[in-house]
C-alpha positions in Angstrom: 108.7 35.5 -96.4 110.4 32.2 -96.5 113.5 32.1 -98.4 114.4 28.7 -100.4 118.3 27.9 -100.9 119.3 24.8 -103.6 122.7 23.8 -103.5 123.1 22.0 -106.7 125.4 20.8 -109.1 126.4 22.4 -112.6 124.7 19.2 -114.6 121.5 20.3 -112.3 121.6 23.7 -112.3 122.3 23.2 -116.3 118.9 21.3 -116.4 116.8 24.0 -114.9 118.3 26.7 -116.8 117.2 25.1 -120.4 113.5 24.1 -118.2 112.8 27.8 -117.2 115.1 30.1 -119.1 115.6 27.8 -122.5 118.8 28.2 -122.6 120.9 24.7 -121.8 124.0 26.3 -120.8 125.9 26.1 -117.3 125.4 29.3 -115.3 125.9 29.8 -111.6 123.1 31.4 -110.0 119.0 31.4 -111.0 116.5 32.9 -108.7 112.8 32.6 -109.2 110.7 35.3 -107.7 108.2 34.1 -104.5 104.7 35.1 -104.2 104.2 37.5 -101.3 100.6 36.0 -100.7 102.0 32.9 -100.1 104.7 33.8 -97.4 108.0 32.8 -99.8 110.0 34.8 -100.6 111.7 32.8 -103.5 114.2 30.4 -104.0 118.0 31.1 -105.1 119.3 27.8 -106.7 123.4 27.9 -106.9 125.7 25.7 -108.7 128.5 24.5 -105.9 130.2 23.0 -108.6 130.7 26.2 -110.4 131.5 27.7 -106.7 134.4 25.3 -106.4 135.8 25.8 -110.1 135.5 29.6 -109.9 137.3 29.6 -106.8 140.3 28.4 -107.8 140.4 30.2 -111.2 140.2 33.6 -109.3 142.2 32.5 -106.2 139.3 33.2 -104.0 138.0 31.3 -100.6 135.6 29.1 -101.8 133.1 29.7 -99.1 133.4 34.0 -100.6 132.5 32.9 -104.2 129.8 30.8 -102.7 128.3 33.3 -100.0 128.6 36.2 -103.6 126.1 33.6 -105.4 123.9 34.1 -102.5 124.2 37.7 -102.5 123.6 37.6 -106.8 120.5 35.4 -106.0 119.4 38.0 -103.6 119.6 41.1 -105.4 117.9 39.4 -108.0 114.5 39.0 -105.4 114.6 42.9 -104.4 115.2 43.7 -108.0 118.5 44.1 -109.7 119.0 42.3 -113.3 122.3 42.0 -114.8 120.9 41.2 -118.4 121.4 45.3 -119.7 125.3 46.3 -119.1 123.9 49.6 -117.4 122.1 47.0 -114.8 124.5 44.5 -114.4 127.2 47.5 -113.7 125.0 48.5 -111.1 124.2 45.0 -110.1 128.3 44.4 -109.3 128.3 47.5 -107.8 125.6 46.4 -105.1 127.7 42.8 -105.3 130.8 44.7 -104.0 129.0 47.0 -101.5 127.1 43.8 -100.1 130.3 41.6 -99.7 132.0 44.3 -98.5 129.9 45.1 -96.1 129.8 41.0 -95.0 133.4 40.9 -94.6 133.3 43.5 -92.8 131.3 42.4 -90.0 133.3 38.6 -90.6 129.8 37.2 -91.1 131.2 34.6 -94.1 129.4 31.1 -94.0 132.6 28.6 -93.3 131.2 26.5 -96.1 132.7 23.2 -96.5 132.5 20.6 -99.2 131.5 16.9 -98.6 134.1 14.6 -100.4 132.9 13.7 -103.8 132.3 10.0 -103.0 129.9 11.0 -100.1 127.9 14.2 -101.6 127.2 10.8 -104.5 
């Protein structure tokens, strides 16, 4: 089905955590499940803000941490959870296989940021 991607920022993503999840606080990825019936697949909403700041705090490429968010949001659609600690270690687990494999083929988005004053 039809896979929705919203690149948002942290105030935004903030805002639909504490709609849907009641809980106010910044996070990076959400994913809400799609309806089969309906030919979606879901929708992965990412914070590029929290992207960008995470990035530099673990001396990562920016367009890696970004292109993991995707991968998070997507192993949240075919079923992984990280809420437990015995699902979010295998959640990371299936994180690391999945960017590995990525990497491996060199299939990382080049990601780029739009200056401040223009993404406004």
């Amino acid at each position: 089905g039809e896979l929705s991607l919203a690149f948002l920022g942290d105030d935004e993503l903030a805002s639909i955590h504490a709609d849907f999840l009641a809980d106010p606080s910044h996070t990076d990825v959400i994913t809400f499940p799609g309806e089969a019936s309906d030919g979606l697949a879901g929708e992965i909403c990412v914070s590029v803000e929290r992207a960008e700041m995470e990035a530099v705090a673990r001396n990562e490429p920016f367009e890696r941490e970004l292109t993991l968010y995707l991968v998070h949001g997507w192993l949240h659609l075919v079923g992984f959870d990280d809420i437990e600690d015995t699902d979010r270690v295998l959640m990371r687990e299936a994180e690391r296989t999945s960017m590995g494999a990525i990497e491996k083929a060199g299939l990382i988005p080049d990601f780029r940021l739009a200056p401040k004053s223009l993404a406004q």
